[in-house]
C-alpha positions as CSV (number, residue, x, y, z in Angstrom):
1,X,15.4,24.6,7.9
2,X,12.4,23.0,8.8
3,X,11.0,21.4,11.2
4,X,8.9,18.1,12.0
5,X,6.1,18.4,13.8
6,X,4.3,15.5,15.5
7,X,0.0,16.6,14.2
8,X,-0.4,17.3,10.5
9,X,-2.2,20.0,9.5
10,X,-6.3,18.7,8.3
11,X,-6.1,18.8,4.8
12,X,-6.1,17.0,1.4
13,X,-2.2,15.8,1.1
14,X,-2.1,14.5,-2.7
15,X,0.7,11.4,-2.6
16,X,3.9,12.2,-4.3
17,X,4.3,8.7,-6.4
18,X,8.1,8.9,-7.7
19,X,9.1,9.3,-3.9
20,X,6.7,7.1,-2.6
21,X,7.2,2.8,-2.4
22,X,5.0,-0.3,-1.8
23,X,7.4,-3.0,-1.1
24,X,7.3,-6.7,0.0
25,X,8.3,-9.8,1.6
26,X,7.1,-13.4,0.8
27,X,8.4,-16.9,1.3
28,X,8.9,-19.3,-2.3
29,X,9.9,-22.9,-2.2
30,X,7.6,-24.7,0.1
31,X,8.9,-21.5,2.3
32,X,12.3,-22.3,2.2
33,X,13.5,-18.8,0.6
34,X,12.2,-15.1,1.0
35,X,11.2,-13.0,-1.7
36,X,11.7,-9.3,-1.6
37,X,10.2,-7.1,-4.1
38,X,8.3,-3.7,-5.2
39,X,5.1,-2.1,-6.8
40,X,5.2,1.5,-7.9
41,X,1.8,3.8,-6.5
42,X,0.5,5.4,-9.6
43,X,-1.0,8.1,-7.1
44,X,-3.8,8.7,-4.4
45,X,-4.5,11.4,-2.0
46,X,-4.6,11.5,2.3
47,X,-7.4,13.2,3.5
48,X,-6.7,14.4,7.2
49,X,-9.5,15.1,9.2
50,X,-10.5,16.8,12.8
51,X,-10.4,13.9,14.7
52,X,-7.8,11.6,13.1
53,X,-10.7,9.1,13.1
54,X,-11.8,10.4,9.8
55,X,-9.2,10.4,7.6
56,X,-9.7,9.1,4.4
57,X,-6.7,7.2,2.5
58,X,-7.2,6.8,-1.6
59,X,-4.2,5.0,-3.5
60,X,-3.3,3.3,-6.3
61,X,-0.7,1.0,-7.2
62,X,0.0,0.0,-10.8
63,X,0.1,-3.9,-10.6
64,X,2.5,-4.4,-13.8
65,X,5.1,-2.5,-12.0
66,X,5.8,-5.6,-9.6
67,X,9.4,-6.7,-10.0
68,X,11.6,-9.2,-7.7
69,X,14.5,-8.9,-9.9
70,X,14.2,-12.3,-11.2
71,X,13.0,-11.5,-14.8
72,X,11.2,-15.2,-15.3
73,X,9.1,-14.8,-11.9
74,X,8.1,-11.7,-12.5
75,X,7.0,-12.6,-16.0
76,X,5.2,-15.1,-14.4
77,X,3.6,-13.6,-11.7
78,X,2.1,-10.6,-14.4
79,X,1.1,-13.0,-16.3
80,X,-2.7,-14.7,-16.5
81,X,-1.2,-17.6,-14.3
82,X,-1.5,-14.9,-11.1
83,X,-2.0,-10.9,-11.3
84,X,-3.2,-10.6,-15.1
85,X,-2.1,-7.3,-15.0
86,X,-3.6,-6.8,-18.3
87,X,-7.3,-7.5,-17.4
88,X,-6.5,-6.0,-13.4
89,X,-4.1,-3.3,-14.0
90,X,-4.5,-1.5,-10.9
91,X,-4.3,-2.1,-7.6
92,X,-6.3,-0.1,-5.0
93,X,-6.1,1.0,-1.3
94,X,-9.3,3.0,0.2
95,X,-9.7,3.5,3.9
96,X,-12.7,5.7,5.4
97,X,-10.6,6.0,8.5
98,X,-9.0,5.5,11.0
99,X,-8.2,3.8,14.5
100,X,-5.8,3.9,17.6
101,X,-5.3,0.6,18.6
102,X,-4.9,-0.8,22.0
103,X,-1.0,-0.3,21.9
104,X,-1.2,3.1,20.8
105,X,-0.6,2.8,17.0
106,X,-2.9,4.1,14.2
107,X,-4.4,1.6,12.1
108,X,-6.2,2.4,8.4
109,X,-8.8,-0.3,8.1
110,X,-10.3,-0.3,4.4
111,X,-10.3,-2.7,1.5
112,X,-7.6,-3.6,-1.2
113,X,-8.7,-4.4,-4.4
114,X,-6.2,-6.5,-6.3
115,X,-7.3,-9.2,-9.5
116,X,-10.9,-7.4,-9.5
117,X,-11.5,-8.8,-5.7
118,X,-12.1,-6.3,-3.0
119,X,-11.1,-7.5,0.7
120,X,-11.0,-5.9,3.7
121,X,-6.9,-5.0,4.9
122,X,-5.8,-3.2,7.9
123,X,-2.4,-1.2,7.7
124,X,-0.8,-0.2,10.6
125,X,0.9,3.1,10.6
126,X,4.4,2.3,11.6
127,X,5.8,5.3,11.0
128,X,4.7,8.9,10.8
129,X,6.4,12.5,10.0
130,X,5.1,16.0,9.1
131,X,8.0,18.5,8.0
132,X,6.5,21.1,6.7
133,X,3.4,20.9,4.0
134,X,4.4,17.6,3.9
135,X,3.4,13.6,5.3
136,X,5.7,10.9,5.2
137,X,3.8,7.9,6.8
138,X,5.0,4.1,7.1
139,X,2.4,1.5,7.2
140,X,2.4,-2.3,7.0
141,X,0.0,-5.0,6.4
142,X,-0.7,-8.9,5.3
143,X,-2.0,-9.6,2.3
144,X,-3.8,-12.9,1.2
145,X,-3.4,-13.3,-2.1
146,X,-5.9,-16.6,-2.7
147,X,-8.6,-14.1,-1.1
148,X,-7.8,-12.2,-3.9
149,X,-8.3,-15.3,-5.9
150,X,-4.7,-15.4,-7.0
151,X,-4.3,-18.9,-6.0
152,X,-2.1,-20.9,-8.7
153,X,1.5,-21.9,-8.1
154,X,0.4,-22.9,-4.3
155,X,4.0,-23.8,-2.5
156,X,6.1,-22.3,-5.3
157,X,4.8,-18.8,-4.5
158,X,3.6,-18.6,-0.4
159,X,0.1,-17.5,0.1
160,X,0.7,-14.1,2.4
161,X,2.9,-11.6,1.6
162,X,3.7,-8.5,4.0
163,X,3.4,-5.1,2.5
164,X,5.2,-1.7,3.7
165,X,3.8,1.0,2.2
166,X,6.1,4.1,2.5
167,X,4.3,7.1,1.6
168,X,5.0,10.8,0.8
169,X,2.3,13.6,0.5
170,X,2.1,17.2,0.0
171,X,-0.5,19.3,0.8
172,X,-2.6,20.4,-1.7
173,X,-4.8,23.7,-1.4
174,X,-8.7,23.0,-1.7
175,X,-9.7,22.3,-5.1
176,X,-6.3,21.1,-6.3
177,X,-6.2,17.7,-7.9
């Protein structure tokens, strides 16, 4: 049995995308009803430094993955009206590193480029584990989507959406990919 332990090891962790999630919230309907839904990550790596301040985050999300469950929205939403997923397939976290914020919670400042836009995004780590060689972290963050230029459908589809990123990592030796 193992156990967690509160300080990862400084390392290159590469992110295990079948167990790790991106999901979301957003309002529809002139805000009247809430929208859940997912994105798969494609992959990425965690780069944990000595300090924490550091740290380097890498990910990527594949941006036809995203699905509500409503079969016509999502066509929609994939479509050229919104994410063009076929011209912007990808979706693309990078933070340089990281902070402690006055309340005591690690933030990841960096940019996320969705739709070909880059714009700067702050997650804040809500959650994190070390068991072993591996990371699981939590982080959540709000996403304008007309800064990312995806600005059709204004009141059908709300303008924010809030992101969790739940993330699993295992440590990879130096020089693994």
């Amino acid at each position: 049995m193992t156990t967690a332990t509160p300080t990862p090891t400084p390392g290159r962790y590469v992110i295990d995308a079948p167990r790790s999630e991106i999901t979301f919230t957003t309002k529809h309907m002139f805000g009247l009803g809430t929208v859940r839904g997912s994105f798969q990550l494609r992959g990425g790596t965690v780069s944990l430094a000595e300090p924490l301040t550091a740290s380097r985050v890498d990910a990527v999300a594949d941006a036809a993955s995203f699905a509500t469950g409503n079969k016509n929205r999502d066509r929609q939403v994939l479509s050229k009206t919104l994410l063009d997923t076929d011209a912007y397939p990808d979706i693309v976290f990078t933070a340089s590193g990281a902070e402690l914020d006055e309340a005591g919670a690690w933030a990841l400042p960096g940019v996320l480029t969705a739709h070909g836009v880059r714009v700067p995004v702050t997650f804040t780590v809500a959650r994190a584990e070390v068991e072993g060689d591996e990371i699981a972290v939590e982080a959540t963050a709000t996403v304008d989507r007309y800064a990312h230029g995806v600005t059709k459908v204004k009141g059908m589809a709300a303008r924010y959406l809030e992101l969790t990123a739940t993330v699993r990592a295992r440590r990879a030796d130096d020089g693994a990919a």
